[in-house]
C-alpha positions as CSV (number, residue, x, y, z in Angstrom):
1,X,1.6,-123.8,62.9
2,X,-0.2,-121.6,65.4
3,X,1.6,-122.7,68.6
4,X,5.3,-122.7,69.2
5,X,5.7,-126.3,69.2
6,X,4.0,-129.5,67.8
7,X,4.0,-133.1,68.0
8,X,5.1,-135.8,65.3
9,X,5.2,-138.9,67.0
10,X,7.6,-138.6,69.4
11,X,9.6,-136.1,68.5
12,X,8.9,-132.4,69.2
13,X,8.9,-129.4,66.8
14,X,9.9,-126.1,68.6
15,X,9.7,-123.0,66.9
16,X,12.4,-120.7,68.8
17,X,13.4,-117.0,68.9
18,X,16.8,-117.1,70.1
19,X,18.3,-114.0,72.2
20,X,22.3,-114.6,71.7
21,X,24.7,-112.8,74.5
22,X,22.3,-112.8,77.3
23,X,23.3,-112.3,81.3
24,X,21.3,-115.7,81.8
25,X,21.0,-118.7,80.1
26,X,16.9,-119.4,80.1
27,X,13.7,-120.0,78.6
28,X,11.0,-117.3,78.5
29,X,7.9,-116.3,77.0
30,X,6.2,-116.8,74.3
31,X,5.5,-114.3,71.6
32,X,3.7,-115.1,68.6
33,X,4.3,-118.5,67.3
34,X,8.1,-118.8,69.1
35,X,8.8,-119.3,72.0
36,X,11.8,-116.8,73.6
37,X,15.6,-118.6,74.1
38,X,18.1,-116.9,76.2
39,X,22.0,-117.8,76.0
40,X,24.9,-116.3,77.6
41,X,26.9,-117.0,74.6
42,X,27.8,-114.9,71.6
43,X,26.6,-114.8,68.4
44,X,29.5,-115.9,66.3
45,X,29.5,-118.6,63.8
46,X,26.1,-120.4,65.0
47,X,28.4,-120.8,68.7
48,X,25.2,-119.1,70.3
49,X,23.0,-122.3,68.6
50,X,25.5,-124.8,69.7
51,X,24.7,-123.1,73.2
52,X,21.5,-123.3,72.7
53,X,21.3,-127.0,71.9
54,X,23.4,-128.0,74.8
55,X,21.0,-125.9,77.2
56,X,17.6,-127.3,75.1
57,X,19.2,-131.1,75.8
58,X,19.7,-130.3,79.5
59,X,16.1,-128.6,80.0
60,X,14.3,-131.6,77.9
61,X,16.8,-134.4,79.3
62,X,17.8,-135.8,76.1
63,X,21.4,-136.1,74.3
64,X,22.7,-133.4,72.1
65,X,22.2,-136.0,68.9
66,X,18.8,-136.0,69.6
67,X,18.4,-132.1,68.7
68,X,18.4,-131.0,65.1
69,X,18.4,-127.5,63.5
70,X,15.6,-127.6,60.7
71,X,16.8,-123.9,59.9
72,X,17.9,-120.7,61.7
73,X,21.9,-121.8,62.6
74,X,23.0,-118.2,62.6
75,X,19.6,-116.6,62.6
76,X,18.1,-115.8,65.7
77,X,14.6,-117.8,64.7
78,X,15.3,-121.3,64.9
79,X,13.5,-124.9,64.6
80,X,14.1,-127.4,66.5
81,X,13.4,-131.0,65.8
82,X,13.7,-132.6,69.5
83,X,13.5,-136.4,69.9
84,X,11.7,-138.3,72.7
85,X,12.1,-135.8,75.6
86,X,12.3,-137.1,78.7
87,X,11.0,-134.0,80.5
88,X,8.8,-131.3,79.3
89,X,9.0,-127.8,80.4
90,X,6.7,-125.9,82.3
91,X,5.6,-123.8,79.5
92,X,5.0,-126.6,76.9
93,X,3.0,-128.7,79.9
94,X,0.8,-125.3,80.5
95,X,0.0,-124.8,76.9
96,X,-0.8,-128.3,75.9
């Protein structure tokens, strides 16, 4: 997979590298074939995923169900298996 993210069906695969213990809680660029995470939490246990997802469900307005870690719990590059967004961001709608 050359982009960060692709399609099956409805659901979206999003290749992530996380940055754990941030000052903000964002998305940012991409770089390479991931696309950069921000969370304000630590890095303890996977607690900086679980961050993550709740952050990932707001942005795409799903529920946290609908997110699943492929791999990467405590790594800091992650999959994402997102079902049926209801809201893309701006940096998925500018690269598609």
């Amino acid at each position: 997979m050359d982009s960060f993210y692709s399609w099956e069906q409805d659901t979206l695969r999003l290749n992530v590298l996380g940055t754990p213990s941030a000052k903000q809680t964002k998305i940012g660029k991409v770089r390479g074939s991931e696309l950069k995470v921000s969370v304000n939490c630590a890095a303890e246990k996977g607690r900086a995923t679980d961050c993550m997802i709740k952050f990932l469900a707001k942005e795409f307005k799903v529920k946290t169900s609908d997110i699943k870690v492929v791999f990467g719990q405590t790594s800091i590059h992650k999959q994402f298996l997102i079902k049926a967004p209801k809201h893309l961001p701006n940096i998925i709608s500018q690269d598609s």
